[in-house]
N, C-alpha and C positions, 0 to 999 in steps of 0.2 A: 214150686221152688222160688226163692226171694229171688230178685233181680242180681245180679251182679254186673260188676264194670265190667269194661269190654274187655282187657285182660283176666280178669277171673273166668268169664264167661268163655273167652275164645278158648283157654286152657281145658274150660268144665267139657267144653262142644269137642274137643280134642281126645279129649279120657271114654268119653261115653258114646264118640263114633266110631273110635278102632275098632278095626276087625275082630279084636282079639277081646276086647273088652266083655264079652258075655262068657268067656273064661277065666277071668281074672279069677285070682286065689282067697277071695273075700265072699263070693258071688256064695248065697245057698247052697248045699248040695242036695240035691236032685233027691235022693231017697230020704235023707235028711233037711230038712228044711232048718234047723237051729244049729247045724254046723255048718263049716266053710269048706266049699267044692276042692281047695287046694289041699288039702288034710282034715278028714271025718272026725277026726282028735280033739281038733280047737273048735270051740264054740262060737257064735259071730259075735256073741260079745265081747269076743277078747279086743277085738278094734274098736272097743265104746272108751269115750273119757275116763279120767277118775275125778269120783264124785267127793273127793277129801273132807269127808263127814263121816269117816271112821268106819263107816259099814265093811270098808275092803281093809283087809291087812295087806302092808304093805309089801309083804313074801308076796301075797298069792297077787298082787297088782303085778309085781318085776315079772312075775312065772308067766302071768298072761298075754303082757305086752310080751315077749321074748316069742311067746307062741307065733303071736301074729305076726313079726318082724321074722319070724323060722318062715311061714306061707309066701309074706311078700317077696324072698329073696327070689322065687321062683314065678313072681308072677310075671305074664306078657307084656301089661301096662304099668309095671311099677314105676317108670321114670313120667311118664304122664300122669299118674295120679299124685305124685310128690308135688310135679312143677306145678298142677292145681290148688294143692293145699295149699303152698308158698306163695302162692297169688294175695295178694296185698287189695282190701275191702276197708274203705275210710281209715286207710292210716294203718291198718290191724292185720293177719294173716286171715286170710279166706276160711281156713280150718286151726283155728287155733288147739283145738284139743283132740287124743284120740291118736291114732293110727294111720298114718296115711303114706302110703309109696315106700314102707318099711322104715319112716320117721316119726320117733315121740314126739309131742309137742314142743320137748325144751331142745331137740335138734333144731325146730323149725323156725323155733322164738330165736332163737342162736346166729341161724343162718338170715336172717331179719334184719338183727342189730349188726349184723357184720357187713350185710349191704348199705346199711344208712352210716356207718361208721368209717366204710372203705373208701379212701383217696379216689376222688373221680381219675377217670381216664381220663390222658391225654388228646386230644383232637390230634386224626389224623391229616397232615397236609397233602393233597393230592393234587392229580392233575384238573382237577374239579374247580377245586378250591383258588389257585395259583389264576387259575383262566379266570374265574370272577375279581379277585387284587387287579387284572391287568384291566377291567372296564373302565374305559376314561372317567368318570367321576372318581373314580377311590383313584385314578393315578395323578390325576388333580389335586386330590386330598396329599397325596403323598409330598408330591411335589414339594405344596404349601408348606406341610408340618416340617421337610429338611430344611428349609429356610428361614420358619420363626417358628420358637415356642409357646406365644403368648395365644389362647383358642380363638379371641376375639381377631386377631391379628391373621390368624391360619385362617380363619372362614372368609376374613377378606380377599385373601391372597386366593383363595378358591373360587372365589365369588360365589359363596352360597351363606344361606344364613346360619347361626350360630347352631341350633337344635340338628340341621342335615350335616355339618359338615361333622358334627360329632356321632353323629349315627354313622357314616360312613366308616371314621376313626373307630369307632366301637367292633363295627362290623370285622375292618381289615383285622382287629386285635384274636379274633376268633377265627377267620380266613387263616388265620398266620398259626393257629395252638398260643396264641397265648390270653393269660385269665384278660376277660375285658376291663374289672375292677382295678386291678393293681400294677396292668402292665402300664410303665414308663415312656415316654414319648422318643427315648433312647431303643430301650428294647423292641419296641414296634419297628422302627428304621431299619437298626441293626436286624430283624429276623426278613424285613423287605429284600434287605440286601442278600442276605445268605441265600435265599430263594429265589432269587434273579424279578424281582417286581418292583425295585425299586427303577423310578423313570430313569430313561436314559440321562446324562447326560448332569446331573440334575447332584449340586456337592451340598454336603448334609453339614447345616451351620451348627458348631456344640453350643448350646445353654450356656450360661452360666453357671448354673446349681441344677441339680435335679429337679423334678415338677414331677410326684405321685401321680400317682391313678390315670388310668387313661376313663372315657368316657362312661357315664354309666348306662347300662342294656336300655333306659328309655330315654337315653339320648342329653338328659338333664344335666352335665357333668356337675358335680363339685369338685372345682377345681385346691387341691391343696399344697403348698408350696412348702419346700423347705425352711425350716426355721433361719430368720437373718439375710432370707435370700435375695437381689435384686429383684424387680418385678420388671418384666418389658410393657413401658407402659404401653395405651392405646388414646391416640387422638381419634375422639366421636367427629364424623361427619371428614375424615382423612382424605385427601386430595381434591376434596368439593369447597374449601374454602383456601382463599388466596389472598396472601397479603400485598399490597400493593405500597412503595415508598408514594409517600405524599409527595407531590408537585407543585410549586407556582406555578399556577396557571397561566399559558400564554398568550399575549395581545397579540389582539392585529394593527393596531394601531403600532407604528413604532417613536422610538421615544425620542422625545426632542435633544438633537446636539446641541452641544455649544457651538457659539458664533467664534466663525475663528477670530483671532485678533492679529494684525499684523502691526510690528513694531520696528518702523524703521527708524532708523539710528543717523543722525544728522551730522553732517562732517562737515566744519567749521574750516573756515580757512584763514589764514590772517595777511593783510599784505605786510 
């Protein structure tokens, strides 16, 4: 038998160690070896593909299949043989053709495109979840993010570098249910709050404008801003350089006064 992934496989090892499985309604019959144990009636071909090269008309294909979906309704492992065929094999169904668990192929091709097609689930928040938001690094990150919006500015204010404090942020966005791509550095806050993980104590400053996306899953962000919107900028190397007023420099020597002068006034007398 080919190899399959571990889901194909765990589902194949599933089907073919039930108890019940050497009953199944496909299985040989015993006195008949070219019919099916489930009804002496149907032939085991009737669970083989169709080979749409005209040999089959297509009455006696629908009559065949019908046969062997009449067997499966009664078999013991139909729900394990289905979830095996619907097993997903490089991209493709496990059993793409044929009969399987009392499903045609374009049931199964069907049920395929409606998994890859269907709105992911919501993340649930839990108490799981809630206790990891509350590890001092993501309550740092928190902190940070309520008091500036600018990421260069947030990782300072966390004191981490630019790549972990946005992983952290990434992280909490998915901690929290919400998309890590598109949620807003607004919506992150606000769902902190609604959940009691936002720090104590700690008042959330609004933006200016809006700022998309929160970080991306490997931490990279591209940050993108609203069109027209302020930037908060960022001074490199912030509180490590200091401007100092120039001074005249002072002597020790000190500086020569003037000589006083004194101006006495002469008072004449006359006899």
């Amino acid at each position: 038998m080919t190899r399959l992934p571990s889901t194909a496989r765990g589902a194949y090892r599933a089907l073919t160690d039930h108890k019940y499985y050497r009953y199944r309604g496909c299985a040989p019959d015993p006195d008949q070896p070219d019919r099916a144990a489930g009804n002496p009636d149907v032939p085991l071909n009737a669970w083989l593909p169709h080979t749409g090269d005209g040999a089959e008309e297509q009455r006696a294909r629908i009559d065949r299949e019908r046969a062997a979906i009449s067997v499966c309704e009664a078999c013991p492992v139909r729900a394990l043989c289905a979830a095996y065929a619907c097993t997903e094999t490089d991209g493709q169904l496990t059993e793409p053709e044929g009969v399987w668990g009392g499903m045609l192929a374009l049931d199964r091709h069907r049920e395929l495109i409606g998994r890859r097609t269907a709105e992911p689930a919501t993340p649930t928040v839990t108490e799981v979840t809630l206790a990891e938001c509350r590890r001092e690094q993501k309550q740092t990150v928190l902190a940070a993010l309520a008091s500036h919006w600018d990421e260069e500015i947030v990782a300072q204010a966390a004191g981490m570098d630019l790549r972990t404090t946005n992983w952290h942020r990434s992280s909490l966005c998915g901690l929290l249910g919400l998309d890590r791509e598109t949620a807003t550095r607004a919506q992150l806050l606000a769902a902190a709050a609604e959940h009691g993980v936002l720090p104590a104590g700690v008042r959330v400053v609004r933006e200016p404008s809006p700022v998309a996306a929160a970080p991306t899953t490997d931490g990279a962000r591209q940050r993108r801003i609203a069109a027209g919107a302020p930037i908060q900028l960022t001074l490199p190397l912030a509180g490590a350089l200091q401007l100092r007023r120039r001074r005249r420099p002072r002597t020790t020597t000190p500086r020569p006064r003037p000589a006083a002068r004194i101006v006495a006034d002469t008072l004449e007398t006359t006899a």
